[in-house]
C-alpha positions, 0 to 999 in steps of 0.5 A: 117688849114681852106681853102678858096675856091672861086666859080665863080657862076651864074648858078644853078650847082654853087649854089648846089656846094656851099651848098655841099662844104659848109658842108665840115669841115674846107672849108671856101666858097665864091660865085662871082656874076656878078650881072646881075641879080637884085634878083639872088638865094643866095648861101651858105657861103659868097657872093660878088657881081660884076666884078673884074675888068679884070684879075688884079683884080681879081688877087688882090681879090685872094690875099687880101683874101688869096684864096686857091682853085678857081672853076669857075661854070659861065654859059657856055658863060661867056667866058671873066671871064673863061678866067681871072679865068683861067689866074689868076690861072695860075699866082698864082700857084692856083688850079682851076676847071672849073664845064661845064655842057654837051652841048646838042648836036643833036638828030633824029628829030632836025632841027638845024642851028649851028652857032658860034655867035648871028651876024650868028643867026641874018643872019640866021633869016633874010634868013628864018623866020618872027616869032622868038622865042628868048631865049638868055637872054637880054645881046645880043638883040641887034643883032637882032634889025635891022631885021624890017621885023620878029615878036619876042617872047623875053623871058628873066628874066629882061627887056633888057637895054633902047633903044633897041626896036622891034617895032614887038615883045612881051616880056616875063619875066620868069626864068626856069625851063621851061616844055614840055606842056607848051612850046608847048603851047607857039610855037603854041600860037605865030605861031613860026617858028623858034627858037633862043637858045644858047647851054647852055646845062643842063635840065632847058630850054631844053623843048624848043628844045624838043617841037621844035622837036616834031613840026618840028620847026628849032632852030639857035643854038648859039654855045659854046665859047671856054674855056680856057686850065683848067681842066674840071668836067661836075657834082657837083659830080665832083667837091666835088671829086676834092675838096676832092683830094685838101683838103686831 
């Protein structure tokens, strides 16, 4: 008999999972989009886009589409829909993975200033910096509008929501994979002193904290949410083999 998996996705990791499950024999696959994102890259199999409407609705979606298996494969912040997937699960009995890829964590050279959320980055900043490199998406910009007084490189794929200015600031519209040179280059074209990234880990935006290391370039570094209880993989790989041992 044919099974349904589910596959909260928005990340790179979820898109190659959802080509690899979809060559397995009788797996049916669905990806979720949240749907921040105006031109996503489209997985394989089935899509649907948008929110489910908190736990409940998401736990109406996992029965009216009779969904035997739920990977969630969000981004490593994506913590309210980790939360709902997992309690979701929890309630109907359904096998569930969460696909977390490794946090970067600090090497010899790194200056980093770890903090918990943007509200600490922002107080950070207001300390030591004038010009800022900002590399956390445009979901959370709003908590370092106040700072008048620091120029911000903004990089973000779409344009942030209407009302959120930076009278001092240069916005950049771009979608990783981004490269060493040309990181490097960026710094030191735009005199940055100090760089503002979320732990996201992974090898698509990590150039930034390499060249800030070559440079001696201090990085607020936003830490990681807390997951919830769920059994965890870090690879695609991973994830196959948990699929395997369902399916079996």
């Amino acid at each position: 008999m044919k099974k349904r998996l589910l596959i909260l996705g928005g990340t790179g990791d979820a898109t190659q999972l959802a080509a690899r499950a979809s060559q397995i024999p009788n797996l049916e696959v669905v990806s979720s989009l949240a749907g921040r994102t105006k031109q996503p890259s489209t997985p394989t199999g089935t899509l649907r886009i948008g929110g489910f409407g908190g736990v409940c609705g998401l736990g109406e979606y996992l029965t009216d589409r009779a969904i035997d298996l739920l990977i969630d494969a969000t981004h490593p912040f994506a913590a309210q829909i980790s939360m709902n997937a997992a309690t979701a699960a929890a309630e109907f009995q359904l096998p569930h993975l969460m696909l977390v890829r490794p946090a970067w964590t600090p090497v010899q050279g790194d200056r980093w200033i770890e903090v918990e959320n943007h509200e600490q980055a922002a107080m950070a900043l207001s300390e030591r910096s004038q010009r800022v490199f900002l590399t956390i998406g445009r979901q959370e910009l709003t908590a370092f509008s106040s700072l008048d007084s620091i120029w911000f490189l903004i990089r973000a794929i779409e344009p942030p929501a209407l009302g959120i200015l930076y009278p001092q600031s240069k916005l950049i519209l771009a979608k990783g994979p981004f490269f060493l040179e040309n990181e490097r280059e960026l710094l030191l074209e735009y005199q940055i002193d100090t760089i503002v990234s979320k732990n996201s880990g992974g090898d698509a935006t990590y150039a930034k904290i390499v060249a800030a290391r070559e440079l001696g370039i201090p990085v607020v570094m936003v830490n990681r949410p807390p997951i919830p209880d769920a059994e965890v993989v870090t690879d695609v790989e991973g994830a196959i083999a948990w699929l395997s041992k369902h399916l079996n």
